[in-house]
PABA-219467 format. One record per residue (C-alpha): y, z, x; residue in one letter. Coordinates in steps of 0.2 Angstrom, whole numbers. Layout:
REM residues N
+-------+-------+-------+--------+
|    yy |    zz |    xx | residu |
+-------+-------+-------+--------+
|     Y |     Z |     X |      A |
...
+-------+-------+-------+--------+
***
This chain:
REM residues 521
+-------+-------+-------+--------+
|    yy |    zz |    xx | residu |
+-------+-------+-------+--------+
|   410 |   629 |   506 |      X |
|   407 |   648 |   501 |      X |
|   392 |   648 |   492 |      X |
|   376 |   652 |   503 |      X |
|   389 |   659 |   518 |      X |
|   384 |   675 |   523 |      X |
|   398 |   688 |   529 |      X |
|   391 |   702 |   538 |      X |
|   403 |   718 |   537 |      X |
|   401 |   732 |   548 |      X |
|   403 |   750 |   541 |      X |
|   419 |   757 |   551 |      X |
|   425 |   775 |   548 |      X |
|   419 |   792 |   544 |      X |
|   423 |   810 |   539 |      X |
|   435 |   810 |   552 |      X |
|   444 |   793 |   546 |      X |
|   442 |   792 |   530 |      X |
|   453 |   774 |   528 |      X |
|   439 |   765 |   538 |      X |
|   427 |   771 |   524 |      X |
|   440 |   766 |   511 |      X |
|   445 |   749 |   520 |      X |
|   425 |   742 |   517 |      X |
|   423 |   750 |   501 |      X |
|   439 |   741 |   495 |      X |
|   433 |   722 |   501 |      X |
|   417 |   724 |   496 |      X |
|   420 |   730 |   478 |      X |
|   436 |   715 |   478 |      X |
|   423 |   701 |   485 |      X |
|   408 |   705 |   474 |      X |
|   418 |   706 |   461 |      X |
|   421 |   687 |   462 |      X |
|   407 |   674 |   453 |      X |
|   392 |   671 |   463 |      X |
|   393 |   654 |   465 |      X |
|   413 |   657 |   473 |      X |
|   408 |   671 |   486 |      X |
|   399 |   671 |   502 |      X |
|   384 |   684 |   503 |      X |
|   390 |   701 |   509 |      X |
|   378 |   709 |   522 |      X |
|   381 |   729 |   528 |      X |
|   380 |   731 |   547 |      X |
|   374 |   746 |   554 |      X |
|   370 |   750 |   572 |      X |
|   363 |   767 |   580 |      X |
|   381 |   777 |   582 |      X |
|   385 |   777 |   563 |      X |
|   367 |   780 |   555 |      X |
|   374 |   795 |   549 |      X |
|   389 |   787 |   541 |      X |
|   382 |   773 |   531 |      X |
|   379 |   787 |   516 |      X |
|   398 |   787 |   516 |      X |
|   394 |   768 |   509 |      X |
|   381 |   773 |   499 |      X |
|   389 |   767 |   483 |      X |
|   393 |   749 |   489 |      X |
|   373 |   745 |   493 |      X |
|   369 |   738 |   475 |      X |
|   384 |   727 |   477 |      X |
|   379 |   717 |   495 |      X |
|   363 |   706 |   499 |      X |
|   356 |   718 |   511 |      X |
|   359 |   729 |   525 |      X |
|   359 |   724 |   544 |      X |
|   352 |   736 |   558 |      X |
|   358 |   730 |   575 |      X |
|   347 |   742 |   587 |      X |
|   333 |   748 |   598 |      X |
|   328 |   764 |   590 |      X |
|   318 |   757 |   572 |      X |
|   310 |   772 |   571 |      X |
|   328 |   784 |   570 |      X |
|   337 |   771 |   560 |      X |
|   322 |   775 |   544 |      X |
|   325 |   794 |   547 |      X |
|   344 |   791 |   538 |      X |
|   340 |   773 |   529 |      X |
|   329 |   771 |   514 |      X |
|   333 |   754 |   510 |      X |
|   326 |   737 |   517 |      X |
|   333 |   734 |   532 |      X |
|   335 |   716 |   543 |      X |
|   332 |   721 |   560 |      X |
|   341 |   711 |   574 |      X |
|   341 |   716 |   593 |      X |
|   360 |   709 |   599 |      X |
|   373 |   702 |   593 |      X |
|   367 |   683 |   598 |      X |
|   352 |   685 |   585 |      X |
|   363 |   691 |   571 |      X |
|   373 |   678 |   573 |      X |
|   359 |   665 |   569 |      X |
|   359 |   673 |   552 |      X |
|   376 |   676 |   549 |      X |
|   390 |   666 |   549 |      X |
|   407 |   678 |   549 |      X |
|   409 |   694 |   553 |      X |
|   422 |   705 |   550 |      X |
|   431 |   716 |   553 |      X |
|   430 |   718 |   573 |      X |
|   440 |   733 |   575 |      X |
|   436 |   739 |   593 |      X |
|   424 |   729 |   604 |      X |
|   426 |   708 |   606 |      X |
|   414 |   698 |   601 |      X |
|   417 |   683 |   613 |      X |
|   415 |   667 |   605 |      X |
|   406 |   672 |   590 |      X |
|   413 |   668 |   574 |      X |
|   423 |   684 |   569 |      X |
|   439 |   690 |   563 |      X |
|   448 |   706 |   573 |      X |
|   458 |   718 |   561 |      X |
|   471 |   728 |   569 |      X |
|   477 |   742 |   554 |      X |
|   494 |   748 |   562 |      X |
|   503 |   751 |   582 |      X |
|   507 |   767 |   577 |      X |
|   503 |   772 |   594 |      X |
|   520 |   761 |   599 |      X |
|   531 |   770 |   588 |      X |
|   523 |   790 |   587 |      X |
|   517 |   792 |   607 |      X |
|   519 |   809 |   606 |      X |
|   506 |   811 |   592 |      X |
|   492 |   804 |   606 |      X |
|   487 |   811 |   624 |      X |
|   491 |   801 |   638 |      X |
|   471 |   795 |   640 |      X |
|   471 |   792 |   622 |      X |
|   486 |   780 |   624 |      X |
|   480 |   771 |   639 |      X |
|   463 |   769 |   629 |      X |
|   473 |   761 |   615 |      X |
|   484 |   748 |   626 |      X |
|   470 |   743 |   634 |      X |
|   458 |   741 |   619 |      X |
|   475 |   730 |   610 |      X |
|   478 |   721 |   624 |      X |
|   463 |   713 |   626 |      X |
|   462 |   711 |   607 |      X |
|   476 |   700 |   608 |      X |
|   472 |   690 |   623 |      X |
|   454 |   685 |   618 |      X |
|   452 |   687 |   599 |      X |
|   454 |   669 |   589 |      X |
|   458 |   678 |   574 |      X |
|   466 |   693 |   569 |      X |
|   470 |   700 |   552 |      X |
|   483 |   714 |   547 |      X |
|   485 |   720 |   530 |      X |
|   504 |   717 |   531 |      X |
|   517 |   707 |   536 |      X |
|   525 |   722 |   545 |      X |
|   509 |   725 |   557 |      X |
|   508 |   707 |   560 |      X |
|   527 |   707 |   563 |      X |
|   525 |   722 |   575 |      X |
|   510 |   711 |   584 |      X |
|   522 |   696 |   587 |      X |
|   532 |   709 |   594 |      X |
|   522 |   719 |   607 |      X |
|   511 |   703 |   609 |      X |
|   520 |   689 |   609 |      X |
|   509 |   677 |   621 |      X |
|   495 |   678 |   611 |      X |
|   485 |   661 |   608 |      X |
|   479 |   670 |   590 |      X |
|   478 |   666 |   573 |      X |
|   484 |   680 |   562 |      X |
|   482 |   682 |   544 |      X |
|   489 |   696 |   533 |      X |
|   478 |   701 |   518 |      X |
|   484 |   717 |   509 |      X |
|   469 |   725 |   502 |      X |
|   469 |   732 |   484 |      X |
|   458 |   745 |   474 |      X |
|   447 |   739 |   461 |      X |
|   446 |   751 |   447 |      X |
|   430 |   759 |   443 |      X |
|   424 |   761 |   424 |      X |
|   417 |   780 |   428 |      X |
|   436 |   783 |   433 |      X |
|   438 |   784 |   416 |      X |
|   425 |   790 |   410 |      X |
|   426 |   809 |   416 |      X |
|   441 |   823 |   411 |      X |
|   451 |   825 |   423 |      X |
|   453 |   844 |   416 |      X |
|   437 |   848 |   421 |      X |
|   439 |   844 |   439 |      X |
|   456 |   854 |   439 |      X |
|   451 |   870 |   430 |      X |
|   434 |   870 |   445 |      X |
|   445 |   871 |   458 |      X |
|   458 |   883 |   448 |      X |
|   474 |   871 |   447 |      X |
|   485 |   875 |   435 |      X |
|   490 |   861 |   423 |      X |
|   509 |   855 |   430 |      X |
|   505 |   850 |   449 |      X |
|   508 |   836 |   463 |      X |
|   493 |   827 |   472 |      X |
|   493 |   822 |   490 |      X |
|   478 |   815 |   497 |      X |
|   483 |   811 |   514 |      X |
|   470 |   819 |   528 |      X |
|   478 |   832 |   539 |      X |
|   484 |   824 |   553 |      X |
|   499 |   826 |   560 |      X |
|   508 |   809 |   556 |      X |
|   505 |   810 |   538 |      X |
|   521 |   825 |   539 |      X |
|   513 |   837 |   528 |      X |
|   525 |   850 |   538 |      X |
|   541 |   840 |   530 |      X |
|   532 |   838 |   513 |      X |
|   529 |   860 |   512 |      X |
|   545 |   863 |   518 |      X |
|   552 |   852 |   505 |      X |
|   542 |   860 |   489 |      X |
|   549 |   878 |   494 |      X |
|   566 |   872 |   490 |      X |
|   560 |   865 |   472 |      X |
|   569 |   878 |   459 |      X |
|   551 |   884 |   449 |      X |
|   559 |   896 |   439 |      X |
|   557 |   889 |   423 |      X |
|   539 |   882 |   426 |      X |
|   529 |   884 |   441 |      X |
|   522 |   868 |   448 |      X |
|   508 |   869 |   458 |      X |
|   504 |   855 |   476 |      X |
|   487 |   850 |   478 |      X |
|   482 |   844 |   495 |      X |
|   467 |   834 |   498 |      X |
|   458 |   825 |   513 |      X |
|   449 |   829 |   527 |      X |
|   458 |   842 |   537 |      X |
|   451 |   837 |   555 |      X |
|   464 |   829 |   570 |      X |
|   455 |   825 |   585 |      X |
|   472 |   824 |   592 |      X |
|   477 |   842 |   587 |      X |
|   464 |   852 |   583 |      X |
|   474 |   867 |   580 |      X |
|   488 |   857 |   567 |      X |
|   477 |   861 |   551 |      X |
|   478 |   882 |   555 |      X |
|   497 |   878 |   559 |      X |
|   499 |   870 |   540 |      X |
|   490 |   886 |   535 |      X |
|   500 |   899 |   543 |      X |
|   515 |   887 |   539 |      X |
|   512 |   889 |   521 |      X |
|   510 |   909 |   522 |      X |
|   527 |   909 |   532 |      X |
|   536 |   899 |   517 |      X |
|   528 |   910 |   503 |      X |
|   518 |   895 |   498 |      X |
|   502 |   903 |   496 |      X |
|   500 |   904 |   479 |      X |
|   505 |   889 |   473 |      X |
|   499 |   877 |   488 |      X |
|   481 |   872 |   484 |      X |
|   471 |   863 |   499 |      X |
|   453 |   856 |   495 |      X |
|   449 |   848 |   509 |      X |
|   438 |   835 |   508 |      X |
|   431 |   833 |   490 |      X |
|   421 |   819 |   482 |      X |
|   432 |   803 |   478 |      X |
|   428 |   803 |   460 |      X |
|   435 |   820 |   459 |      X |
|   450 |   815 |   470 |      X |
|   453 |   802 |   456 |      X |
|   451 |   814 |   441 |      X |
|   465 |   826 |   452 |      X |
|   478 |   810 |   453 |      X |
|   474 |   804 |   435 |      X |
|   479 |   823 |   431 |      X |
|   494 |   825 |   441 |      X |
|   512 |   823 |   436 |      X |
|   513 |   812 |   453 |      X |
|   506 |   805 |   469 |      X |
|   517 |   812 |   484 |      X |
|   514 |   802 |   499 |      X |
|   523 |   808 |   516 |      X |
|   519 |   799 |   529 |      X |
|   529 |   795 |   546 |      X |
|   518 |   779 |   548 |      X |
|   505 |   768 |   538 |      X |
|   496 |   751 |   539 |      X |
|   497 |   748 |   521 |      X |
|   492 |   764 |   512 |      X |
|   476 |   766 |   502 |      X |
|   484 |   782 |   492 |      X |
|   495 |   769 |   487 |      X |
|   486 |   758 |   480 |      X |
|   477 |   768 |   469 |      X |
|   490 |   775 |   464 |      X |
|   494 |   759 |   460 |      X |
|   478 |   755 |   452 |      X |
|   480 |   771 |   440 |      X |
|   499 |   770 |   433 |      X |
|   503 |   785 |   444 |      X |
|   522 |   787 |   451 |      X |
|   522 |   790 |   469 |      X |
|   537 |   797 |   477 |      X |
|   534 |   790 |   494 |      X |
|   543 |   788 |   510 |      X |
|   553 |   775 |   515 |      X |
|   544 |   766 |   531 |      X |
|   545 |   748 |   530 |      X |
|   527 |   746 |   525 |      X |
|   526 |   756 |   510 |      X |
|   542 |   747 |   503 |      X |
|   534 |   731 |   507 |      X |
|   518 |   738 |   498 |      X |
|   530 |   742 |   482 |      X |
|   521 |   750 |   469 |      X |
|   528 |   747 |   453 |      X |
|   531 |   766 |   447 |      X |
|   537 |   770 |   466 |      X |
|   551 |   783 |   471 |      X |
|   557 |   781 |   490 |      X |
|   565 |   795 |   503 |      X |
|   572 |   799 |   519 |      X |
|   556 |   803 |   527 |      X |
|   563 |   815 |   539 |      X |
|   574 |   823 |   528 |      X |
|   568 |   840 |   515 |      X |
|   582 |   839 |   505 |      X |
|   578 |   820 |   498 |      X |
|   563 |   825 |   497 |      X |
|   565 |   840 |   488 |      X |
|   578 |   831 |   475 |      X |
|   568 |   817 |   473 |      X |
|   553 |   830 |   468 |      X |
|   563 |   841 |   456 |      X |
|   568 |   823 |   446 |      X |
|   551 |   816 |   444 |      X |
|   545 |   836 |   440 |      X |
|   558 |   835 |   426 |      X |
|   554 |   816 |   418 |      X |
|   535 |   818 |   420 |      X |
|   519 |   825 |   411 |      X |
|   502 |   829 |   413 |      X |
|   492 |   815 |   416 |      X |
|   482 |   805 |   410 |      X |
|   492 |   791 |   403 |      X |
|   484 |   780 |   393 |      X |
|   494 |   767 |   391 |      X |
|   501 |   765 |   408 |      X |
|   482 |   766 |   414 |      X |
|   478 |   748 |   403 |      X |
|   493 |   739 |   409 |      X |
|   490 |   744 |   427 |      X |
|   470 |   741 |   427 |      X |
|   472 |   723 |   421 |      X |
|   485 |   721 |   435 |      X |
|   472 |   729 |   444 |      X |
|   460 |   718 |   443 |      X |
|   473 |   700 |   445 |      X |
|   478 |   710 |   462 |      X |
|   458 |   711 |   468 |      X |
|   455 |   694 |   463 |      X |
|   468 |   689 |   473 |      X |
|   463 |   699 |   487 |      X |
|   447 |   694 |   487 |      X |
|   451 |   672 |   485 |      X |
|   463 |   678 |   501 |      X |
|   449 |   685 |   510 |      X |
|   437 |   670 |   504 |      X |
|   451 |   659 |   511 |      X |
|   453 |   667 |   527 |      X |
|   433 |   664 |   530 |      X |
|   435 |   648 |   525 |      X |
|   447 |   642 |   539 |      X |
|   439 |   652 |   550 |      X |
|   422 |   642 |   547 |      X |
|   434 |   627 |   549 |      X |
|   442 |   631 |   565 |      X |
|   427 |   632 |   573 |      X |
|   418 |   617 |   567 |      X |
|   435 |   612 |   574 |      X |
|   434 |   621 |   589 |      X |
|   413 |   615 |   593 |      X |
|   421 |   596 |   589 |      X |
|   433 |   598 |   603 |      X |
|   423 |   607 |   613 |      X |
|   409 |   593 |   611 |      X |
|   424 |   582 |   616 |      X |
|   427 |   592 |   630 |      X |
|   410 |   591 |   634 |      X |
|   408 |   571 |   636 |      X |
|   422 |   573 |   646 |      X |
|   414 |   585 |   657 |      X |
|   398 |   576 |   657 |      X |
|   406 |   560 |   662 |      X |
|   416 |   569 |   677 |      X |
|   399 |   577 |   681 |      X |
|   391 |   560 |   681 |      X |
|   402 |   553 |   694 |      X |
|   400 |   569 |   704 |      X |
|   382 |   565 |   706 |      X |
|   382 |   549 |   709 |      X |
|   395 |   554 |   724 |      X |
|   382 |   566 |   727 |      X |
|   366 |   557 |   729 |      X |
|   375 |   542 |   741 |      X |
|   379 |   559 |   751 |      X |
|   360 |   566 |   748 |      X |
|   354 |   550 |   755 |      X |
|   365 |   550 |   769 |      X |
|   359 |   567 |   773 |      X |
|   343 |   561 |   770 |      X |
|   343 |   549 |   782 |      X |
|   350 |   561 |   796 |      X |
|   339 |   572 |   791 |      X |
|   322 |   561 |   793 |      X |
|   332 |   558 |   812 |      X |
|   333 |   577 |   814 |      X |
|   314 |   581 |   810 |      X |
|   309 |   568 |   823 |      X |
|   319 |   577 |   837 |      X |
|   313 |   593 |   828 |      X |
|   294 |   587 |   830 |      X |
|   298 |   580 |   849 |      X |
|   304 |   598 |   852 |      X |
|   290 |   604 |   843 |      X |
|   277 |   597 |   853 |      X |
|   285 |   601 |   871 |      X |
|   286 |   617 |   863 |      X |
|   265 |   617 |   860 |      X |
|   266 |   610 |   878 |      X |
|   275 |   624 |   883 |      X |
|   265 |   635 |   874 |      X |
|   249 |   630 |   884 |      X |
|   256 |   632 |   898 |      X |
|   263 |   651 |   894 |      X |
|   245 |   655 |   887 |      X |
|   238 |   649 |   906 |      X |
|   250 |   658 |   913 |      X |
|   246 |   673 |   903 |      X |
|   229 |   672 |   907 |      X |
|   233 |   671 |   926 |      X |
|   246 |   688 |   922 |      X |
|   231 |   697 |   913 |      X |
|   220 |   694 |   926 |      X |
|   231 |   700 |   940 |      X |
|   234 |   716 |   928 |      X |
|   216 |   718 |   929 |      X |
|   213 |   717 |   946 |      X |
|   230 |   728 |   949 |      X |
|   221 |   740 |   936 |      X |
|   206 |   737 |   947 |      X |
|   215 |   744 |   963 |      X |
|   226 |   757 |   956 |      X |
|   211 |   765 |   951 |      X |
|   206 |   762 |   969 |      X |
|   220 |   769 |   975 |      X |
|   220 |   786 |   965 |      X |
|   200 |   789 |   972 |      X |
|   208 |   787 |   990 |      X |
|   222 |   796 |   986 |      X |
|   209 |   810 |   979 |      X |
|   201 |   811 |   995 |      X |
|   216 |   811 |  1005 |      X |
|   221 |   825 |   996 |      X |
|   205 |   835 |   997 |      X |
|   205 |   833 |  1016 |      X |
|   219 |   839 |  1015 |      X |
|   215 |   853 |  1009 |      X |
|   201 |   857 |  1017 |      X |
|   213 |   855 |  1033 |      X |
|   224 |   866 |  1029 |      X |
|   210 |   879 |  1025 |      X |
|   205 |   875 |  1042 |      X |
|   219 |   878 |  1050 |      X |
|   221 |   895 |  1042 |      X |
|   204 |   899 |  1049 |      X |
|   210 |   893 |  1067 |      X |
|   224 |   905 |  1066 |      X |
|   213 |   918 |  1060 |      X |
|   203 |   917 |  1074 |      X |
|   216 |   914 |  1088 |      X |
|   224 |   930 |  1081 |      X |
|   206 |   939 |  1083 |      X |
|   202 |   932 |  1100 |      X |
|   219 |   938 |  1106 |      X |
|   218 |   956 |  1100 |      X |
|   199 |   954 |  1108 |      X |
|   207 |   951 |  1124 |      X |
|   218 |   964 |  1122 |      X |
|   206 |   976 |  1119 |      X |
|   197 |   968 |  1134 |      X |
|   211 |   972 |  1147 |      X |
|   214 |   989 |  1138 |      X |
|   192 |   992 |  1142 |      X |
|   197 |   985 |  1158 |      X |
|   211 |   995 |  1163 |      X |
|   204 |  1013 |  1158 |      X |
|   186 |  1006 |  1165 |      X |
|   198 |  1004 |  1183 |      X |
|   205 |  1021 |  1180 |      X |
|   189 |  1031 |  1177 |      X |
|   181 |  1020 |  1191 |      X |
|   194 |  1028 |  1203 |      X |
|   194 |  1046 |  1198 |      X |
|   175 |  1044 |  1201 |      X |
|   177 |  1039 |  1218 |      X |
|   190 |  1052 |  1223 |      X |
|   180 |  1064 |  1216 |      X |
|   163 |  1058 |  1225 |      X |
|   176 |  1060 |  1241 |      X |
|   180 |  1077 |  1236 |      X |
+-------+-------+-------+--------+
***
């Protein structure tokens, strides 16, 4: 049932999380490895967010059948993508091209044919290590992944048993497919002395390529090697990975100052992030692998450790002894002074790598543990390709069912449509009987109108009559009171006139009488 399935894998991961990057690189390189005509076809998917990232892939693009762009923005997406691209819109037109997609690893893809991978609930057991947003984010974001994923892989049987723990409703499928690493040819090719003497290592030292973040207990791990007795041969610790934690930006300075304040500085070496063919040639060359951590999924450091022969001193989470590499040393991973005895043993019964012989034997179980890993992952397609023809029969089912409820619904219906009809043919008659008195009525209002906008008119008519008396009345008026201020004008004259008069009069009298008494005189 395989052949000419088509798997699309979206890239996950980045500079910052390295294991996303590792996780695809490893089922890629495991599927492809398998004959053509027992594998599905392997498709990249990239959207616009991680064009940047896909370099980090780089080397798996001669291994899949071409590369997905799930996008708007063509034009950007050829600025970081040289390669022939299939261009799809959404997630419904890829899915007419593919048919299983995994892994789902943040956002749900409802009733599309994909499988979720959930890596570890560290988040449950190490709160502290996670701001309170960050946590919220992450119970939300799992919660829904239990309730509405059909499928959900872990990569081992203690992330599933955590899930049945934290989720124990949920209606999922869980599958656990621990992921292994296929050795490369060019691993084996180069010298691993060249790699050491570029960065400076001296020839005895310890590898841990864990990024710096605070869970991978680096802290325990330095304090731990400054208890190591080094005064017969110095050995030298040699730190790799990306030293970035968006939880605690400030952790990697700590390490830093950290190893100053245990007089570490000479004999510490951190590279950072450095190519991975060079962080192979470093754990090929080690005495040992040291792998700290305070929690894991299943790790990737171990299994290429794994793949290479190396002994690993590791701690003791449940995980990593369920991962049980075949050269592995477990301790207390809380505890310096385990660690720092269980260090000093392995510096005293190991050499320089590397090994040949331990390299043959563990390549070939190498490559029966990929071929494993990649049947598992062939398998887990298959049933999911089965559970949903299974799932489309039932819902087909499901559907007749439906169809034949649905059916007696509208039969129900339309005996009620046609009752409806018939009152509604009753109700349109008393509708048009109102409807007509009502063009009856509206005759009548429009006579009436008429008869109002004439009386208007003649109202007009006599108010403008009415303002032309009223302007004449008023002039009148006027010129009456402008009369009677000239009568009073001239009553006020008359009298002082008369005044005047009896004044002439009086002295007239006067002088009339002097005259005569004088004439007598």
């Amino acid at each position: 049932m395989i052949p000419n399935i088509r798997v699309g894998i979206p890239i996950i991961g980045g500079t910052w999380w390295m294991g996303g990057v590792s996780y695809i690189e490893l089922l890629v390189r495991a599927v492809s490895s398998l004959k053509k005509e027992v594998r599905p076809d392997l498709y990249l998917i990239v959207y616009d967010h991680n064009l940047k990232d896909l370099s980090l892939h780089e080397t798996l693009v001669p291994l899949v059948s071409g590369i997905i762009y799930i996008g708007e923005n063509y034009s950007e997406m050829k600025k970081y993508i040289s390669h022939d691209v299939i261009h799809f819109r959404s997630h419904n037109k890829l899915f007419t091209f593919i048919d299983f997609y995994f892994p789902v690893n943040t956002d749900l893809l409802p009733r599309k044919n994909a499988g979720t991978w959930i890596p570890d609930f560290q988040h449950f057991y190490l709160p502290e290590f996670f701001s309170q947003s960050d946590l919220e984010w992450r119970h939300s974001r799992f919660q829904k992944l239990a309730e509405q994923s059909h499928l959900i892989i872990f990569s081992s049987e203690d992330a599933r048993s955590d899930f049945r723990k934290f989720f124990p409703n949920s209606k999922a499928t869980t599958e656990v497919l621990h992921f292994y690493a296929m050795p490369q040819d060019s691993w084996y090719e180069s010298d691993p002395k060249e790699v050491r003497e570029k960065y400076g290592i001296p020839e005895r030292f310890i590898i841990c390529s864990n990024q710096f973040w605070v869970h991978k207990n680096h802290k325990k791990l330095f304090e731990a090697f400054s208890k190591i007795d080094q005064t017969e041969t110095e050995i030298a610790l040699v730190c790799t990975g990306s030293t970035e934690d968006y939880r605690s930006a400030e952790y990697y300075q700590e390490l830093q100052e950290y190893i100053q304040k245990l007089g570490l500085s000479s004999v510490v070496y951190l590279l950072g992030m450095i190519p991975r063919d060079e962080q192979i040639q470093l754990m090929r060359g080690s005495l040992f692998v040291v792998q700290p951590s305070l929690f894991e999924g299943w790790s990737t450091v171990v299994e290429d450790s794994r793949a290479l022969g190396k002994d690993i001193l590791l701690s003791d989470l449940i995980v990593n002894i369920e991962q049980a590499p075949e050269h592995g040393v477990f301790f207390k991973r809380n505890d310096s002074n385990d660690l720092a005895e269980k260090m000093e043993k392995l510096i005293r019964r190991t050499e320089p790598g590397p090994n040949a012989s331990k390299e043959a034997e563990a390549r070939t179980k190498a490559k029966e543990n990929v071929l494993l890993y990649a049947k598992k992952f062939c398998n887990i397609v298959n049933i999911s390709l089965e559970a949903k023809s299974k799932y489309y029969e039932a819902w087909l089912k499901e559907s007749d069912e439906v169809i034949e409820t649905q059916e007696e619904t509208i039969y129900h219906l339309e005996s009620k449509l046609k009752e409806s009809e018939l009152d509604r043919q009753a109700r349109l008659e008393v509708i048009n009987d109102l409807q007509k008195h009502l063009a009856e009525s509206e005759l009548d209002r429009q006579a009436r109108l008429e008869v109002i906008n004439d009386l208007q008119k003649h109202l007009a008519e006599s108010e403008l009559d009415r303002q032309a008396r009223l302007g004449v009345i008023n002039q009148l008026k006027s010129q009456l009171l402008d009369s009677e201020a000239d009568r009073e004008a001239t009553e006020k004259l008359l009298t002082e006139l008369s005044d005047k008069l009896k004044e002439y009069e009086i002295n007239t009298a006067n002088k009339l009488w002097l005259l005569k008494r004088i004439i007598k005189i």
